[in-house]
N, C-alpha and C positions, 0 to 999 in steps of 0.2 A: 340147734346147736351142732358145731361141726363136729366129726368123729374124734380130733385132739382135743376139742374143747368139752366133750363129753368127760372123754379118759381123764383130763387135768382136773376135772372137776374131782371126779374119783378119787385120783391120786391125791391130791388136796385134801379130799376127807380120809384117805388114808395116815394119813401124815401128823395128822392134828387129831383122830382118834387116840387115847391114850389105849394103850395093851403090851403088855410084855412075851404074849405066846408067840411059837413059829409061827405064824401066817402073819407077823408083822412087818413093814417095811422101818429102818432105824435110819437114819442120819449118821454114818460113820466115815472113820478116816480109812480111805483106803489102805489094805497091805500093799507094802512094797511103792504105796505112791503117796505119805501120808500130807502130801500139801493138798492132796484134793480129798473132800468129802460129798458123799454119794451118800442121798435114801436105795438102800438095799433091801434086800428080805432076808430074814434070819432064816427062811427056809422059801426057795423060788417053788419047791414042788407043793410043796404045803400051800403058799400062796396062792399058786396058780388052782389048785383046786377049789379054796374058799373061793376066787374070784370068781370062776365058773361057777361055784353052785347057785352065789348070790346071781351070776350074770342070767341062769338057764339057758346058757348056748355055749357052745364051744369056744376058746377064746386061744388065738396063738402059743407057743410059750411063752413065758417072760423074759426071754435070754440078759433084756435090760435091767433085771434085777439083781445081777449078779455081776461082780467086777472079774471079766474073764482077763486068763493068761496074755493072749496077746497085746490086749487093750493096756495091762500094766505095764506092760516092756515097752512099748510105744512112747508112752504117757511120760515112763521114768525117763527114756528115750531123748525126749526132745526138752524136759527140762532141766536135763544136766547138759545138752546138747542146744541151749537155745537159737543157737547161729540158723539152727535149722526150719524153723521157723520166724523168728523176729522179723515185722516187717514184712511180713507177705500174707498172702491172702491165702487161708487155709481151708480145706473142706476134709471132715471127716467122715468117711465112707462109711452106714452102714453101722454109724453112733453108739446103738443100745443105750448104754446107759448117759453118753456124751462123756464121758472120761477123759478121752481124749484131744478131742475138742478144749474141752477146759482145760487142760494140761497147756495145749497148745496156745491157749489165750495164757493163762498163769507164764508162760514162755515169753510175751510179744509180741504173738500174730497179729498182725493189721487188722485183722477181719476172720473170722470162724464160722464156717458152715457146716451144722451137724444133723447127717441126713440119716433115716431110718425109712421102712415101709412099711413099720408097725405105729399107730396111733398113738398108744401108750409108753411107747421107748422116745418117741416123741414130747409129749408131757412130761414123763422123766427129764429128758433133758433142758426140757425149761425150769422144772424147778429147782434139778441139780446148778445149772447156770447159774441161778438166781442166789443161792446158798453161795458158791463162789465167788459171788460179785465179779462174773467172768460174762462179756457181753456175747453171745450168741446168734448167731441167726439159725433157728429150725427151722429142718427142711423134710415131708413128709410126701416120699417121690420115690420110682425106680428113676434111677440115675444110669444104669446098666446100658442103655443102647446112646449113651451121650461120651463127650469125649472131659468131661471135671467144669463145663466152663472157662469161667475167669479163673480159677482157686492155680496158684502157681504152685501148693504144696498139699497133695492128695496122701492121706492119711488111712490106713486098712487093717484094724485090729480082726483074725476069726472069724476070716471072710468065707475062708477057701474048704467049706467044709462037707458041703457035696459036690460030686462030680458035673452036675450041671449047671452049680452056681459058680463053681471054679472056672469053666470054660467061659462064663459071661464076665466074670470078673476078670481073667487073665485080661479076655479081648479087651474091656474098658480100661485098665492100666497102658495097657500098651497104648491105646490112642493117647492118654494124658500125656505117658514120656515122647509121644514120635512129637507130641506141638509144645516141645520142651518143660513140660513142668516137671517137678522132682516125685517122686512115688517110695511112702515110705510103710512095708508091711508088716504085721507082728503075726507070729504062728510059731507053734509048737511042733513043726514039720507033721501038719497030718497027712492022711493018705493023697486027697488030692492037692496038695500042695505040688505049682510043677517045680521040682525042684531044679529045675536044668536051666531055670528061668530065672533062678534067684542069687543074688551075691550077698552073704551073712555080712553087714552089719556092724550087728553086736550081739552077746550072748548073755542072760540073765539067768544065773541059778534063784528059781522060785520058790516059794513056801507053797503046802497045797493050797490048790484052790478050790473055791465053791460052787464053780461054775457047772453047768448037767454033766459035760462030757469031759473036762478038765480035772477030775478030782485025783489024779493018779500023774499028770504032769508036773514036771519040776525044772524044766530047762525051755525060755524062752526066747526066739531068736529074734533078731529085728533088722528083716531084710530088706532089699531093693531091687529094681529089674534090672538085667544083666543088657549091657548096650552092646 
């Protein structure tokens, strides 16, 4: 079995065990985006540790189990803004839970490609798709050293959040926009965020959220590269 089809297998029995404690994943409506519903965890830290101990080996976080600040503002984004997608071919950078993906399908995109490099944010996103009745194509890849493919509308929730993943990431948006595609990012202006690279958007006053490093953010932007 492949490493997705392991994890989905899990999540699958995650999903369909009955339990009400924190280490469970719920089928809820997003805050702030409530046409899409997401299996979350009532507590990702709680979770990720059962997962581990049942796993006995180290296992990534879950960043996918939780519906982060920029992925909402995105999501809300482009489906009060559907022009922005309708009809085009989409790729969601870096997915987690596919939020936005599905947002962007719920929108009109032609086509939706929701990529991760975690197995399990992977699985998530097929089952969340599936919940949606939002068609998807997973994609379980660095995409980093390519220029988005075919996807004319490249999409980046809480990407930019270390300084070495910022630098890979800048570089890859910038090739999407130079072979004309549209580049659209959601961040809470963190540290490395280049800000001197970015034209705001639009601007979301947030409810807290639950995500590891977001719990104290309340304003989320939703920018673009500066041409």
């Amino acid at each position: 079995m492949s490493r997705v089809g392991q994890a989905l297998a899990e999540l699958r029995h995650e999903v369909t065990t009955p339990g009400t404690g924190l280490d469970r994943l719920r089928l809820v409506e997003v805050p702030f985006v409530p046409e899409v519903r997401l299996y979350l965890a009532e507590d990702a830290i709680v979770w990720w540790a059962r997962m581990e101990a049942q796993a006995g080996v180290r296992l990534p976080p879950p960043f996918w189990s939780s519906a982060w600040a920029g992925g909402k503002a995105i999501a809300r984004y482009v489906l009060d803004h559907p022009a922005v997608v309708a009809g085009r071919r989409v790729l969601d950078l870096a997915a987690g839970s596919g939020l936005v993906g599905i947002a962007a399908g719920k929108a009109g995109a032609a086509a939706v490609t929701a990529n991760d490099v975690d197995p399990y944010a992977v699985a998530a996103i097929t089952l969340n798709a599936k919940v949606n009745a939002v068609p998807v194509t997973e994609c379980l890849a660095d995409l980093l050293d390519g220029d988005g493919g075919d996807a004319e509308t490249v999409l980046a929730g809480d990407i930019f959040y270390t300084g070495l993943m910022a630098q890979r990431v800048l570089a890859f948006l910038e090739r999407v926009a130079a072979r004309g595609a549209q580049v659209l990012i959601g961040d809470p202006c963190r540290e490395h965020l280049p800000r001197d690279r970015m034209q705001t958007v639009a601007a979301y006053q947030l409810p807290l959220v639950d995500a590891f490093e977001d719990a104290q953010l309340t304003q989320m932007n939703v920018l673009r590269l500066r041409q």
